[in-house]
BALOBA-1460 file (C-alpha; in Angstrom, 3 decimals):
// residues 89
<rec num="1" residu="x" x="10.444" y="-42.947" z="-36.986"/>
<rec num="2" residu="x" x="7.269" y="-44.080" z="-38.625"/>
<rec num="3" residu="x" x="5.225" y="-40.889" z="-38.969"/>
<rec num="4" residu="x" x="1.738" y="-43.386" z="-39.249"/>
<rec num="5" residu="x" x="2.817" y="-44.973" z="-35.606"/>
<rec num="6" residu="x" x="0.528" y="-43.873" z="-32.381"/>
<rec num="7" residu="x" x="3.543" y="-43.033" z="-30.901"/>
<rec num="8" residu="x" x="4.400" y="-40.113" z="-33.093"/>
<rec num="9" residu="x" x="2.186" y="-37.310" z="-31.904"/>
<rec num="10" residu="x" x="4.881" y="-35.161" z="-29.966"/>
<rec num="11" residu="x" x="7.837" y="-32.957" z="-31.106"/>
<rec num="12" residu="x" x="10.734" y="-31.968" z="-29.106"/>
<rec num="13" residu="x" x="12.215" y="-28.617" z="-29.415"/>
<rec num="14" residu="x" x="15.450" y="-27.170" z="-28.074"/>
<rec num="15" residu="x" x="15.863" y="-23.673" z="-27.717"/>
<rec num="16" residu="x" x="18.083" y="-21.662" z="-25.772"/>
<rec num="17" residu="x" x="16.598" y="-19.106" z="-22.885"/>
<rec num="18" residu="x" x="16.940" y="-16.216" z="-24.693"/>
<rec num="19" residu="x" x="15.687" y="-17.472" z="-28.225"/>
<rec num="20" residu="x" x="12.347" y="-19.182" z="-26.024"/>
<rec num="21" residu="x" x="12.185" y="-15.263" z="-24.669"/>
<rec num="22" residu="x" x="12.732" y="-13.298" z="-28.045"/>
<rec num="23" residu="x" x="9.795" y="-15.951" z="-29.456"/>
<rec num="24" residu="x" x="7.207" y="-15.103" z="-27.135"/>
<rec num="25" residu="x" x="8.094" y="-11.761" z="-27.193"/>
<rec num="26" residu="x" x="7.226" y="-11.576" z="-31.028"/>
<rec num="27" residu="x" x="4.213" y="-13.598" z="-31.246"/>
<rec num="28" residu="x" x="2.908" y="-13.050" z="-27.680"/>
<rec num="29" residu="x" x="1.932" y="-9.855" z="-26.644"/>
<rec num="30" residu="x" x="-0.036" y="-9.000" z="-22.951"/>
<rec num="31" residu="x" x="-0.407" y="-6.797" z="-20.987"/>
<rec num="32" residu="x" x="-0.068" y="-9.180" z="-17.885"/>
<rec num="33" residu="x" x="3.228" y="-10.041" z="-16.162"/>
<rec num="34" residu="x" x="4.063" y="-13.857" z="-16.116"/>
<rec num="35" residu="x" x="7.256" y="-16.022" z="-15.999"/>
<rec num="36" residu="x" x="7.374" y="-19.169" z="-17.271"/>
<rec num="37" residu="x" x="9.316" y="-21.517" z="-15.017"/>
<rec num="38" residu="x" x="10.772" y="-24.874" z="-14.894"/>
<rec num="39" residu="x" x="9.449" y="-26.790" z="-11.377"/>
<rec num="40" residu="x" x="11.823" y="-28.887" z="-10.853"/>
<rec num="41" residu="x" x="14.649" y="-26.143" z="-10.431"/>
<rec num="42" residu="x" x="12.449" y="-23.223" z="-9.404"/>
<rec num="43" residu="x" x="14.012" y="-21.271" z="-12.380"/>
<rec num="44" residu="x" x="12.739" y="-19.059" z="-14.729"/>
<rec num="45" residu="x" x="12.587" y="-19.864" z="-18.021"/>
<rec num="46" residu="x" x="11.083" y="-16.899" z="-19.887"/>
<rec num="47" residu="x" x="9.240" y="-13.514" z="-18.924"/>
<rec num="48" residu="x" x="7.402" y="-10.621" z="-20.385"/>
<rec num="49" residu="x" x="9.164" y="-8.452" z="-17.764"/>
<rec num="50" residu="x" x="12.570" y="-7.720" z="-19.384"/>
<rec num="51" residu="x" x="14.234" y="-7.125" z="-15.845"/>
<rec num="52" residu="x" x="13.661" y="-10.859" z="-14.961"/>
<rec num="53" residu="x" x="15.857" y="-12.443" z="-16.971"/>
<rec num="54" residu="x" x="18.149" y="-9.344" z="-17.672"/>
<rec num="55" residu="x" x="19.810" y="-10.358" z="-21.081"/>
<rec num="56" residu="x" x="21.368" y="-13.467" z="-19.526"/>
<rec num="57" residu="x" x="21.659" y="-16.685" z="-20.869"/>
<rec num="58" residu="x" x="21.279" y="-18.504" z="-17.434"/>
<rec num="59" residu="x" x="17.776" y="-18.810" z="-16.090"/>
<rec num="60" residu="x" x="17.228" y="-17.139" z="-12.795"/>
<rec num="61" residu="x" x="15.903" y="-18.591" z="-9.769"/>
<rec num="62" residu="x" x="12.313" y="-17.675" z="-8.622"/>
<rec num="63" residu="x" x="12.537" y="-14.599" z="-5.717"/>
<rec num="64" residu="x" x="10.507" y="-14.383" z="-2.629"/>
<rec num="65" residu="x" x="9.484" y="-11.658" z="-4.565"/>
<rec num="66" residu="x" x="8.043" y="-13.706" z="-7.768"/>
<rec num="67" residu="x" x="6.006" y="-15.808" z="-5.063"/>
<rec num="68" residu="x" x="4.457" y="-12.406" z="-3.748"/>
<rec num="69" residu="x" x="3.541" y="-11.166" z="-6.644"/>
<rec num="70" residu="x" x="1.532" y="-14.728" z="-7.998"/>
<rec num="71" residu="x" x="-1.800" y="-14.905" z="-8.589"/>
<rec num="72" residu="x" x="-2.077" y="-17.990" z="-10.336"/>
<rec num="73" residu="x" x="0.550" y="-21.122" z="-11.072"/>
<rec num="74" residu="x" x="-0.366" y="-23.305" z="-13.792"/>
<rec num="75" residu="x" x="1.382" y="-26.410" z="-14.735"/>
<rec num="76" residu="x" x="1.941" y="-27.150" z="-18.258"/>
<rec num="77" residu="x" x="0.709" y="-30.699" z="-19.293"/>
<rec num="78" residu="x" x="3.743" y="-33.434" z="-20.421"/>
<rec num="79" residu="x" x="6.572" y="-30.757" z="-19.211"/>
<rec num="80" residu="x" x="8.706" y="-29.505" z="-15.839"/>
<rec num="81" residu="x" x="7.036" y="-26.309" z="-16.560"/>
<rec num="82" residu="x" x="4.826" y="-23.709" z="-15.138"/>
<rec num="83" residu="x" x="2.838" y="-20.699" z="-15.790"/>
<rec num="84" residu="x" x="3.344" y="-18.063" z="-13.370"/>
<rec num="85" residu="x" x="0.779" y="-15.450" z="-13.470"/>
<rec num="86" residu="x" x="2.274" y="-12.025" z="-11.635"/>
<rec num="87" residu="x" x="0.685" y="-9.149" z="-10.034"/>
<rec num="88" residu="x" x="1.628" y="-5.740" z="-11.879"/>
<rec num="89" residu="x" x="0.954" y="-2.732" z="-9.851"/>
């Protein structure tokens, strides 16, 4: 790795679900509902709503219910993953 190459200006990161989830949690606070998913598997990845992903380590899939409740699906540039902005009542 040459940190002066063109190629270096990306980082990986692995993190599990739940470690992703607590992260947000702490340094993202809204009022708005969201998931963010992975794509490919229709999964979600991490949520403000703690129901969603319910302690788990395992990502659930997206309900008929999730796709009711979007408003808005962004994809996230260079990744699998998506925004999915939720309707709270």
């Amino acid at each position: 790795h040459n940190p002066d190459s063109a190629a270096s200006g990306f980082w990986v990161l692995r993190l599990t679900n739940q470690a992703l989830t607590s992260w947000l949690h702490e340094h993202h606070q809204s009022p708005h509902q969201w998931h963010l998913e992975d794509r490919n598997v229709q999964r979600v990845i991490a949520s403000n709503t703690p129901q969603t992903l319910g302690g788990s380590s395992v990502a659930p899939p997206v309900t008929a219910e999730n796709l009711g409740q979007s408003l808005l699906q962004t994809p996230l540039k260079g990744s699998d993953w998506q925004l999915r902005a939720l309707f709270n009542e």
